[in-house]
C-alpha positions, 0 to 999 in steps of 0.5 A, spaced: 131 224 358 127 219 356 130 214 351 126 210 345 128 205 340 125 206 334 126 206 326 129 212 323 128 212 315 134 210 310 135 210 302 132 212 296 124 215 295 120 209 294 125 204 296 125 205 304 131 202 309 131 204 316 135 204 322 134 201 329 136 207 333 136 209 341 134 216 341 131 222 345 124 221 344 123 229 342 128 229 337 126 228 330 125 222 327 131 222 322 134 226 327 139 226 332 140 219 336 145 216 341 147 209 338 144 204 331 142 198 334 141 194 328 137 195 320 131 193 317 130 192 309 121 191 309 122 191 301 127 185 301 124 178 299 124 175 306 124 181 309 132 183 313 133 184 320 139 185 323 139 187 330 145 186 335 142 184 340 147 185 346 147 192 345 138 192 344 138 187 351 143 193 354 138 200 352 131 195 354 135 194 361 137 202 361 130 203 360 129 205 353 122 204 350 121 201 344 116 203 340 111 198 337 114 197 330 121 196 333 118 191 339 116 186 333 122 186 330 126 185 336 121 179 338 123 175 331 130 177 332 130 174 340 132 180 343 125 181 346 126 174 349 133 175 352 131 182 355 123 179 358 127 172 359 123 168 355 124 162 351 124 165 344 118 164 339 121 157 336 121 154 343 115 157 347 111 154 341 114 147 342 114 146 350 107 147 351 105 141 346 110 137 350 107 138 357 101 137 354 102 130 351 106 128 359 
């Protein structure tokens, strides 16, 4: 079974939510799905994401798949970085400028 984390829409017409979910990758996208790993609200002003990233890090390392949408959401929450064990977006931006002054 292959495993993927990806966005399952939520909410009113016109008015989107989405769920970040671990999911069989042949099932529907707002179908059946194995566990929510956090929310996305594109229409709120800045937009929300809410990802739990111990539960993110523990589907990445199992082997899930994010698609790409869920894999730039999941770099501005920092569960990206945990998993690839990179310095979060912040820090990496910040170390080369002080390498670079030394």
């Amino acid at each position: 079974m292959a495993v993927k984390l990806r966005l399952m829409r939520m909410g009113k017409k016109k008015q989107p939510t989405y769920r970040i979910v671990a999911a069989d990758s042949r099932s529907p996208r707002d179908g059946r799905f194995i566990e929510v790993v956090g929310t996305y609200a594109p229409r709120s002003e800045p937009s929300a994401v809410a990802v739990d990233n111990a539960k993110a890090v523990a589907w990445l390392a199992k082997g899930a798949q994010p698609t790409d949408t869920v894999r730039k959401l999941l770099e501005i929450s920092g569960a990206w970085g945990e998993f690839s064990g990179a310095p979060k977006a912040d820090t990496a931006a910040a170390a080369p400028v002080a390498s670079a002054e030394e």
